[in-house]
N, C-alpha and C positions, 0 to 999 in steps of 0.2 A: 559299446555297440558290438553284437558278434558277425562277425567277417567269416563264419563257414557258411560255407554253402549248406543249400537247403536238401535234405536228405528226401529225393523223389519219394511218393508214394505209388502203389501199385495193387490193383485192380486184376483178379484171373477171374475166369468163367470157361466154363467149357458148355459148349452149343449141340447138342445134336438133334438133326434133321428124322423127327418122328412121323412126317409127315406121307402117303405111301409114293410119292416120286421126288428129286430133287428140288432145292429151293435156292433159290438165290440169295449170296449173304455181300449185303453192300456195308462200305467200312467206308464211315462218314465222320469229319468233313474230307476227307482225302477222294473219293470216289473212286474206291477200289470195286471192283466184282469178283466173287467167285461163288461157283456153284456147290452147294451140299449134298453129298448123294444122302439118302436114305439111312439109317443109324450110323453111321460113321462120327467118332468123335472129335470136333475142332476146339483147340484151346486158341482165347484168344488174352492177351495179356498189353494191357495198359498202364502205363506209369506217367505221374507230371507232378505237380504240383499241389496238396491238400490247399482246399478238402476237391476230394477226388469224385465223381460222376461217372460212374460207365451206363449208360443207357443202351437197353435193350430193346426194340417193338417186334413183335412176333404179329406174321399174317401167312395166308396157307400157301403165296407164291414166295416170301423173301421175308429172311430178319437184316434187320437194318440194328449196325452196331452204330454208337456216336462216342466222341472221344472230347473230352473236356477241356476247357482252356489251358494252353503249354503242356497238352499231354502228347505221346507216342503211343505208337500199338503195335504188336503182331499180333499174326493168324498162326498157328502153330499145327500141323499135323503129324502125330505119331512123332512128336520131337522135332520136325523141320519145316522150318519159315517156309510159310505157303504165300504171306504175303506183309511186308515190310513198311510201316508209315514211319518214317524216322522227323520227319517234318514236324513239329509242334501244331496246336491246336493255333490260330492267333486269338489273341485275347477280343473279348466283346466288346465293341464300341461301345461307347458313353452313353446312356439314356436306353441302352438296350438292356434288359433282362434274359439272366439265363436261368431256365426253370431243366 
């Protein structure tokens, strides 16, 4: 049986807000907020557990980020944490699917 631990996998993407005024970007399931100005580039970076999911949905008021079971995330701008999910995803109950 191997006894190391499992080596996180991780997820970047960078985001930017093409839209011509700011959007709101929510970091789910944690329930963060924060607003996007207008071209500005945000990194956001997630790591957990393979196989890894970062889900993105684009709409013309807000992207909504999602973060996969036992993963973490930050927001990153210009190099520094705009916004911190250090919490793990919890895992999906029994009889639930995650698509």
């Amino acid at each position: 049986m191997d006894d190391k631990p499992s080596v996180p996998e991780r997820e970047q993407i960078t985001l930017i807000n093409r839209f011509p005024a700011s959007v709101q970007l929510d970091v789910e399931p944690w329930g963060e907020q924060i607003q996007l100005p207008t071209d500005e580039p945000y990194e956001v970076i997630a790591s957990g557990p393979a196989p890894t999911c970062l889900r993105v949905e684009f709409e013309p008021t807000r992207f909504v980020v999602y973060g996969w079971p036992g993963s973490t995330l930050v927001v990153l701008k210009e190099g520094q944490t705009i916004v911190e999910c250090s919490v793990p995803v919890p895992a999906i109950p029994k009889g639930i699917r995650y698509v």
